[in-house]
C-alpha positions in Angstrom: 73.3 47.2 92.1 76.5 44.9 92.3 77.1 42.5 89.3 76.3 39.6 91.0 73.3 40.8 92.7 72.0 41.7 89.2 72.6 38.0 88.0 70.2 37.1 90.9 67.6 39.7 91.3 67.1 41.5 87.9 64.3 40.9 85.6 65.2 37.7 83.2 64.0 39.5 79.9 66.6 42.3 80.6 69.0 40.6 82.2 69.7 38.0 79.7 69.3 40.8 76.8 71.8 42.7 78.9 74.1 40.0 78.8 73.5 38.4 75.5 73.8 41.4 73.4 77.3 42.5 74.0 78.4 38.4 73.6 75.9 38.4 70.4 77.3 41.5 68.9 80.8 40.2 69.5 80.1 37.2 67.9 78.3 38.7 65.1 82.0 40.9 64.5 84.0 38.1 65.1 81.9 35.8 62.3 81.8 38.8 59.8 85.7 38.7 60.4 86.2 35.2 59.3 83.7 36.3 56.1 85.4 39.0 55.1 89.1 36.9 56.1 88.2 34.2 53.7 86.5 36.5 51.2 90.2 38.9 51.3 91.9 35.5 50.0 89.6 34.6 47.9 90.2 37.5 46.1 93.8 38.0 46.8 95.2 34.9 46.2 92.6 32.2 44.8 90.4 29.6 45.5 93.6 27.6 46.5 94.3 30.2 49.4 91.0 29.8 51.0 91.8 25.7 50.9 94.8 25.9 52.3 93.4 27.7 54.9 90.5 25.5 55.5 93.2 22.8 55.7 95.0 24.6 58.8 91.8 25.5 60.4 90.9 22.0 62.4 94.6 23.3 64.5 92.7 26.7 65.3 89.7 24.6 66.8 92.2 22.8 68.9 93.7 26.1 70.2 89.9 27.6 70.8 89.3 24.4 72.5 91.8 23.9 74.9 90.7 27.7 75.6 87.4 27.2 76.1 87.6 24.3 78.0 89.2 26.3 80.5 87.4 29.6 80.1 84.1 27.8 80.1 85.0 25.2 83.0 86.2 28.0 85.2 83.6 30.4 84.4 80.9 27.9 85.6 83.1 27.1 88.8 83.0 30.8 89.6 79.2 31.6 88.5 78.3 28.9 91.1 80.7 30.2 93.8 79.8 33.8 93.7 76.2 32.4 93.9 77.2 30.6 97.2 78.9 34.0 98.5 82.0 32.0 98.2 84.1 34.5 96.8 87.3 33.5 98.0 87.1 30.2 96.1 86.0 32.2 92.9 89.6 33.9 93.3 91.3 30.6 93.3 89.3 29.2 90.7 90.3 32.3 88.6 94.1 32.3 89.3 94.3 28.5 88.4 92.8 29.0 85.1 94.9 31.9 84.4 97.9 29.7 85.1 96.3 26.4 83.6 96.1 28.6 80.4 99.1 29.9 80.1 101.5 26.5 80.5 99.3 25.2 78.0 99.5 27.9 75.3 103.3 27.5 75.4 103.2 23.8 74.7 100.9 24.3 72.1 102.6 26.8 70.3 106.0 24.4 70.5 104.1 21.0 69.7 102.8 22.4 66.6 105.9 23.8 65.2 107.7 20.7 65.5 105.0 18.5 64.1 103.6 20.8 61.6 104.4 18.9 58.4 102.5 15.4 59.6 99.7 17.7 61.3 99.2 18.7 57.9 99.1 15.7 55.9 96.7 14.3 58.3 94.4 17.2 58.2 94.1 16.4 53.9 96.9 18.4 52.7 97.1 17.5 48.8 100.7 18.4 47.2 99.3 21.8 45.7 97.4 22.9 49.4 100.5 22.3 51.4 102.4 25.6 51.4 99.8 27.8 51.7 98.4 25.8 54.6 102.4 25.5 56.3 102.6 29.5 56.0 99.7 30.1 57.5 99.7 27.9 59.9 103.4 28.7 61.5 102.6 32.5 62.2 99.4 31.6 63.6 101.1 28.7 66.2 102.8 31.6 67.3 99.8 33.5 68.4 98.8 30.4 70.3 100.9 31.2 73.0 98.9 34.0 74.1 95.4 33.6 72.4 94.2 31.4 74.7 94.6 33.8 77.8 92.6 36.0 75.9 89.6 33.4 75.4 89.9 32.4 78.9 89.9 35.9 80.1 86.3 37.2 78.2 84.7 33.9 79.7 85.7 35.0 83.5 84.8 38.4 82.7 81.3 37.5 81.7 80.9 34.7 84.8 81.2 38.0 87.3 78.4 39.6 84.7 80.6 42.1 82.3 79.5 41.0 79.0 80.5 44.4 77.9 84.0 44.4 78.5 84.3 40.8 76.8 82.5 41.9 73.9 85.2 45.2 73.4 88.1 42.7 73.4 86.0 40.8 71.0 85.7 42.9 68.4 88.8 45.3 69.0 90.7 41.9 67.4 88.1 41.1 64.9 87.9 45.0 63.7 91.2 45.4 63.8 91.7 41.9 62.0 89.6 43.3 58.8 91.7 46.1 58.3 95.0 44.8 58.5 94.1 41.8 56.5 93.2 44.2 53.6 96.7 45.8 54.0 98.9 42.4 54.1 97.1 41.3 51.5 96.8 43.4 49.3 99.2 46.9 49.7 101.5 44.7 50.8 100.8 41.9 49.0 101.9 39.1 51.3 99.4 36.7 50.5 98.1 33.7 53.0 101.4 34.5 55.4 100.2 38.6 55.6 96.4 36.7 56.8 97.9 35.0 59.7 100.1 38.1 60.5 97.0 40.3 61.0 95.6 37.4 63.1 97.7 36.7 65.3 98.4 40.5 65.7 95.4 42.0 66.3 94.9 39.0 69.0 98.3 40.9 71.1 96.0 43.9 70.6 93.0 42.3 72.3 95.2 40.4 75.0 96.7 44.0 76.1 93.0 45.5 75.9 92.1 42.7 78.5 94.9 42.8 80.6 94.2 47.0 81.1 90.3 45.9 82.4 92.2 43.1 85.1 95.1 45.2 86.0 93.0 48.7 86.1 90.9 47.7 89.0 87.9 47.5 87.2 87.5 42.8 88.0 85.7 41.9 90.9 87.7 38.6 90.5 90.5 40.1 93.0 93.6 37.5 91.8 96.3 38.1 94.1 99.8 36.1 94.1 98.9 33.4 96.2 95.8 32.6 94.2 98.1 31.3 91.3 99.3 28.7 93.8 98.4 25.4 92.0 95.5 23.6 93.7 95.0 20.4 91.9 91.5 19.9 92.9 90.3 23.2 91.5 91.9 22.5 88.2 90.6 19.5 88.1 87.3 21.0 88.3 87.9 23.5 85.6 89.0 20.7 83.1 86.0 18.4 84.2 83.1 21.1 83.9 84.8 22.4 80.7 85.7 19.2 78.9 82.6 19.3 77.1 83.5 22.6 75.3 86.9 21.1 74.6 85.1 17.8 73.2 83.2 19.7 70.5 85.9 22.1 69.3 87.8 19.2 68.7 85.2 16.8 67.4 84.9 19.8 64.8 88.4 19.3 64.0 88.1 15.5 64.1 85.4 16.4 61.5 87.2 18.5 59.7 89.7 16.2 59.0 87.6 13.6 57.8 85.5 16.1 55.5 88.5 17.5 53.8 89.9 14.2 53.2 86.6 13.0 52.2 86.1 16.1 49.5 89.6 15.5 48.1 89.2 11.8 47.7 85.2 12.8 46.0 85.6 16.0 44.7 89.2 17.4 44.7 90.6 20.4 45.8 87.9 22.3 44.7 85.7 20.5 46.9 88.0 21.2 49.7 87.7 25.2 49.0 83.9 24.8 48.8 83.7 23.6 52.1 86.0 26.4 53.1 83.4 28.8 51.7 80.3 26.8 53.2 82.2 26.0 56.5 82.8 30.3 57.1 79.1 30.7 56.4 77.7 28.2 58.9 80.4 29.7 62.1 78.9 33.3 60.7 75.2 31.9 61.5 76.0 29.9 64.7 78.1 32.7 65.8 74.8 34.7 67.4 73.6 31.7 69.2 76.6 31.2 71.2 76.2 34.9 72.0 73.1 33.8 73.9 74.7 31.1 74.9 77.6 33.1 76.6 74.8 35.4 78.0 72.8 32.3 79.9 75.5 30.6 81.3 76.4 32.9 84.0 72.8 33.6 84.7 71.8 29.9 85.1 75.7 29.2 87.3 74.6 32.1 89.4 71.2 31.0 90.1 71.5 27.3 90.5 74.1 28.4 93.3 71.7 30.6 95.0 69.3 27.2 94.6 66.8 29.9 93.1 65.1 27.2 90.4 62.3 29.1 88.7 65.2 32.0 87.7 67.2 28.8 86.1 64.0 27.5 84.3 63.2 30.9 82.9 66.1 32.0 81.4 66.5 28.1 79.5 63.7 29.0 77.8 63.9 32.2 77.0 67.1 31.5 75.3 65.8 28.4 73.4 63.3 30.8 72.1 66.0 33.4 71.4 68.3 30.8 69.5 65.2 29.7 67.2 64.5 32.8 66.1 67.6 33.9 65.1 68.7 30.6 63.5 65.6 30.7 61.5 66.1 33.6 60.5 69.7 33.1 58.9 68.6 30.0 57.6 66.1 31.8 55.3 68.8 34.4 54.7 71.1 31.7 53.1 68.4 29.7 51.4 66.6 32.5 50.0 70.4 34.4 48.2 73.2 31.6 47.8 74.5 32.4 44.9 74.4 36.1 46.2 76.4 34.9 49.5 78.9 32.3 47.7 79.4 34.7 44.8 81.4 37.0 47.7 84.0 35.1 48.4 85.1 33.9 44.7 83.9 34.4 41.2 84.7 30.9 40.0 81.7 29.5 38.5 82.4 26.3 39.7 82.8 27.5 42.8 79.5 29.2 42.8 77.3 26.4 41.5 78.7 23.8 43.8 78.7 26.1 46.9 75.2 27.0 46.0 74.0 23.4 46.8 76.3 22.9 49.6 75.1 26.2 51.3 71.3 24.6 51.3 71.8 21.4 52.1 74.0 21.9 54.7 72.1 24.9 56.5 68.4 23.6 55.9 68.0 22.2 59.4 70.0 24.9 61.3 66.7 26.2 63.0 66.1 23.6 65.0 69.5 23.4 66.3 69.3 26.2 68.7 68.2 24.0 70.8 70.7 21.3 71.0 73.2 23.9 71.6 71.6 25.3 74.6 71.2 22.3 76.0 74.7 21.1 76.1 75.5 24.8 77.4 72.9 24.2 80.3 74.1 21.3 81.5 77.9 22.7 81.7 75.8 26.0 83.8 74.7 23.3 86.1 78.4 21.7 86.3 76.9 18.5 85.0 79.7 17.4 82.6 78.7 14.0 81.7 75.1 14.9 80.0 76.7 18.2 78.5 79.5 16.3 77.0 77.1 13.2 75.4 75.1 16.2 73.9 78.0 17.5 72.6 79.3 14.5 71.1 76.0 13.5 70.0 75.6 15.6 66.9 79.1 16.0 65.9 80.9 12.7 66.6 78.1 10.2 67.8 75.6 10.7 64.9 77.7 12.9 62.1 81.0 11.2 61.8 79.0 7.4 61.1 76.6 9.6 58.4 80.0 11.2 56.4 81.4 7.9 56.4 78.4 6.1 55.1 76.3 7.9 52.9 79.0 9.1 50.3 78.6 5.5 49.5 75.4 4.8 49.2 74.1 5.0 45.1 77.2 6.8 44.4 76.0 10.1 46.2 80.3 11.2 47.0 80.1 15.2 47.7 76.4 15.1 48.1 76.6 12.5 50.7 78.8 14.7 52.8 76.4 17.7 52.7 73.3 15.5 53.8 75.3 14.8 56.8 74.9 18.1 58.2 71.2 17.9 58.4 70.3 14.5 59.6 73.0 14.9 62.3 70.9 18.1 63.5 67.7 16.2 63.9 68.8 13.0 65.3 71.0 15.3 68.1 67.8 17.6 68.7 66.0 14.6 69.3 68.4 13.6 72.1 68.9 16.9 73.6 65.2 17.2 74.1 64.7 13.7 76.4 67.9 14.3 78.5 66.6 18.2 78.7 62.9 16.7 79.9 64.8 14.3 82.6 66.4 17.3 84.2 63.8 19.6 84.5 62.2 16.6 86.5 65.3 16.7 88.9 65.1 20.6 88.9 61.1 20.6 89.9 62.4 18.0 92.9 65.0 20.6 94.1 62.3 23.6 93.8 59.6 21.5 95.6 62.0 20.6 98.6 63.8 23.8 98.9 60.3 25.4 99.1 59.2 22.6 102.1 62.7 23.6 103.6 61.4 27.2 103.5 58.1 26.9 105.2 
């Protein structure tokens, strides 16, 4: 059965396992990668390596964003075109993102190296933070120039339903990542600069890996030269439908900003390097839900197309279900052995004790989030950017940046403050997701009923 006929006709259960698996598993890598990254510091050079790196990290969530926005947007453009049978317009959607992605990994790359030193400061940068985050950060801006292509790239590949291929590029880098992190850092002993060096390297690695799947014959997305023509409307398009994706990687970087300067200004650099700690925890147990999340979008794209309803309805619930479980179940991971998962990464005692609280707080409404996330996902499927991006924003700028800004405040709470952000921002965006999530499967029971009059 062709790809795209699968993504139509096969059962849900198996189809959305079939497609989540590979993106979950790659995720799962890809977390573990950023553990064992941080925990390689940690150990290697100090609590004061893992801040520094937690200062430079809100320029990584722009990079991912600008990719995702593109790799998302165009993957639900071409989801909805191949189920249309408009394949031609899947082609041009493809070749504009491929050359959307690559003008703008070269001005990233040469924006951030100019303005590096006031990126920095911004981000929280004390005096003592400020050359490990500067060496990190220049070898990584490097990378950007062709990281982003890769992002792009594994979102197409799963739109035309080859969650396999996305999830060997995946964890080829992260893998390959691990082990040359413990060689810079350690053999080697080049400190934070050997970190980004195994980064950005093991990223060429996966960007080659990619290329050979494109370039072998194996795509269905047949990009030929005049498919990288510009078409304005198209890209257009791309940015609109993936804006969303963009909004909340940098929204976390907006955050980001605002914790670490928060921390330092309550809590020090220490502070700082706790939230490092927590901050890797919390991507390593969302990391599986936006495996499912990768794994539904093409499915619901696809199907919405084909105007085949009761296939879109399915699969949002399955993977709401999906997501709960597995959040809940990290969640009691991480409540149930902080000191077990903190201790990992540093044995500072302070660093322990305070992450220990951190972790809990922090993570205690993480089940329920599942759902807000694929909610925001479902309405990008559906190419409905406006209610994907105001459940984006809603938990990490609309409801989270007001709560770290005013509870530190209140009866002297300072660090505490800032953990007990996390939570109530998970409820109160739940809470929203749900009502705009009722409203459309309303519109979507309208569009089932009158294709079905259509039909008889």
């Amino acid at each position: 059965m062709e790809r795209k006929d699968i993504l139509g006709n096969q059962k849900m259960s198996k189809l959305l396992w079939n497609l989540s698996l590979p993106a979950t598993i790659a995720m799962f890598v890809n977390a573990l990668y950023n553990i064992v990254d941080t925990i390689f510091i940690g150990r290697g050079i100090g609590y004061l390596g893992i801040g520094g790196l937690t200062i430079a990290f809100p320029v990584q969530m722009v990079i991912m964003a600008i990719a995702q926005m593109i790799g998302i947007g165009a993957a639900s453009v071409i989801s909805r075109n191949l189920g249309a049978k408009n394949e031609e317009r899947a082609f041009h959607v493809t070749g504009n993102a491929y050359l959307t992605v690559a003008v703008l990994g070269f001005l990233i790359c040469a924006f951030g190296l100019i303005f590096i030193d006031p990126l920095l400061r911004v981000f929280g940068a004390s005096a003592v933070l400020f050359p490990y985050a500067k060496e990190y950060l220049q070898v990584i801006l490097v990378g950007s120039i062709y990281f982003p292509f890769v992002v792009t790239c594994n979102n197409l590949i799963r739109a035309e339903g080859n969650a396999k291929v996305a999830m060997f590029s995946m964890m080829i880098g992260a893998i390959l990542n691990i082990i040359l992190d413990y060689i810079f850092i350690f053999p080697l002993d080049l400190g934070i600069r050997g970190a980004a060096l195994a980064t950005i390297m093991s990223q060429f690695v996966s960007m080659v890996y990619v290329l050979s799947y494109i370039y072998g014959g194996q795509s269905k997305l047949r990009v030929k030269l005049h498919h990288l023509k510009p078409d304005f409307k198209i890209i257009y398009e791309i940015l609109t439908v993936g804006f969303p994706s963009f909004a909340r990687q940098v929204a976390g970087s907006i955050i980001a900003i605002i914790i670490n300067n928060s921390l330092g200004f309550y809590g020090g650099d220490l502070a700082i390097s706790v939230y490092g700690v927590v901050n890797r925890i919390i991507m390593f147990l969302f990391m599986p839900l936006f495996g499912i999340v990768q794994g539904m979008q093409p499915i619901v794209g696809y199907n919405y197309g084909a105007k085949k309803f009761q296939r879109v309805k399915e699969v949002l619930k399955l993977a709401v279900i999906a997501t709960t479980v597995l959040a809940t179940v990290s969640t009691l991971f991480g409540e149930l052995f902080p000191h077990i998962i903190i201790g990992l990464f540093e044995d500072d005692p302070l660093l322990i004790n305070n992450g220990v609280t951190a972790l809990r707080i922090v993570i205690s409404m993480v089940p329920i989030i599942g759902l807000q996330i694929i909610g925001a996902a479902f309405f990008q499927s559906l190419g409905k950017a406006m209610p994907s991006l105001l459940l984006t924003l809603s938990r990490q700028v609309l409801f989270f940046i007001p709560l770290v800004l005013i509870l530190p405040r209140i009866n002297g709470m300072g660090v505490i403050g800032v953990w007990l952000s996390f939570p109530i921002a998970d409820v109160l965006s739940t809470v929203t997701t749900v009502a705009l999530l009722k409203k459309e499967m309303n519109i979507i029971n309208k569009q089932e009923e009158a294709e079905l009059k259509l039909a008889s």
